[in-house]
N, C-alpha and C positions, 0 to 999 in steps of 0.2 A: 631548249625545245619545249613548248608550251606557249605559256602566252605572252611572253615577248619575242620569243626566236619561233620560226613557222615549223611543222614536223620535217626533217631533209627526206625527199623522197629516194627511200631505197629499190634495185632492184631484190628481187626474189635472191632469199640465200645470201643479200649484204645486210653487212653490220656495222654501225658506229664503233672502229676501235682505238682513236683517240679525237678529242675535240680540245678545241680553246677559244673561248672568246677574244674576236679581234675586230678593229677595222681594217678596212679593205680600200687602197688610194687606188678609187674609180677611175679619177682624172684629177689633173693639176691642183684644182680647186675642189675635191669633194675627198671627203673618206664616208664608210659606208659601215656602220654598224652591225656586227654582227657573229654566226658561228663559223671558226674554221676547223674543218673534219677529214678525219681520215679513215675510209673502209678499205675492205680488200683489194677494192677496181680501181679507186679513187681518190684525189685530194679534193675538195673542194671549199665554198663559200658560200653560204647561205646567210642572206640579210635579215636583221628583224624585220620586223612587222612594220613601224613607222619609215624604215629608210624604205622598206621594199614598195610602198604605197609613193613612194615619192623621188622613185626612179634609179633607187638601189637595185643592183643587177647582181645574180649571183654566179659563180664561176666555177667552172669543176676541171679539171684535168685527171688521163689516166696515170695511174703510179707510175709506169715504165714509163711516159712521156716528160718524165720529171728529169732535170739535168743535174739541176742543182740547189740545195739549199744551204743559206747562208746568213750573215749580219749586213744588209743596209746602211751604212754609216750615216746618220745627220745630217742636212747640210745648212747650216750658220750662215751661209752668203747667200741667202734670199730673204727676199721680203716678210715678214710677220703673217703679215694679211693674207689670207686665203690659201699657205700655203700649206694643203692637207699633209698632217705626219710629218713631216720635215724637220721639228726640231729634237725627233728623237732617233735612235737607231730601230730599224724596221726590219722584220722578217722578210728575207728575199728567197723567192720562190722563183726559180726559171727553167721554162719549161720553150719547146722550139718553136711555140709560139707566139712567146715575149715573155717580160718579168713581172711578177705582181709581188708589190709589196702590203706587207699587214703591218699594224702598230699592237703590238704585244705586252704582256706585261714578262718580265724577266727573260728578255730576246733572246740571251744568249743561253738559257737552257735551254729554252723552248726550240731553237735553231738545232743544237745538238740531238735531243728528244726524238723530234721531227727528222732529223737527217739519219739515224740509227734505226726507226722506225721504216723511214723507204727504204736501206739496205736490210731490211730482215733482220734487224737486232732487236732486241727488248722493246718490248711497247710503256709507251712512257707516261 
């Protein structure tokens, strides 16, 4: 947050209590640069600054509305070309009103971290 990531607007009484930098698969063809955060009310996505000018959309969910987080697996049987995140494992966040996934670095902490953190364990 500064001047590549935009300040996340909190409400009154919220706080940043864990971030990571991630991209975020918009759609088939795009990942979106940017912060992924967690406060007390909240998970969400905030784009930097060049993706958000150029149709990066950011995303928030409340914590209780969160079902599940998990590992994304790869997928090797698509095409190279345009296919946002795909050749790695991605942070799967799903929530009842679809999945979104991030490209992370160290997925499989950052999945645990993240998943200990919504059930009220250690922040990570």
């Amino acid at each position: 947050m500064g001047v590549w990531i935009a300040r996340v607007q909190l409400n009154r009484d919220e706080s940043i209590r864990w971030k990571k930098t991630a991209n975020r698969q918009q759609s088939e063809w795009r990942a979106v640069g940017g912060l992924l955060f967690v406060t007390g009310e909240r998970i969400g996505f905030q784009p930097n600054r060049f993706d958000a000018r150029t149709g990066g959309e950011p995303w928030q969910a409340r914590l209780n509305d969160v079902v599940g987080v998990a590992i994304h697996d790869k997928q090797l049987d698509v095409p190279l070309l345009g296919k946002a995140g795909k050749l790695r494992n991605r942070l799967r966040i799903a929530t009842p009103s679809g999945v979104e996934l991030f490209v992370v670095n160290n997925v499989a902490s950052v999945a645990a971290d993240l998943d200990a953190l919504l059930r009220g364990g250690p922040q990570g």
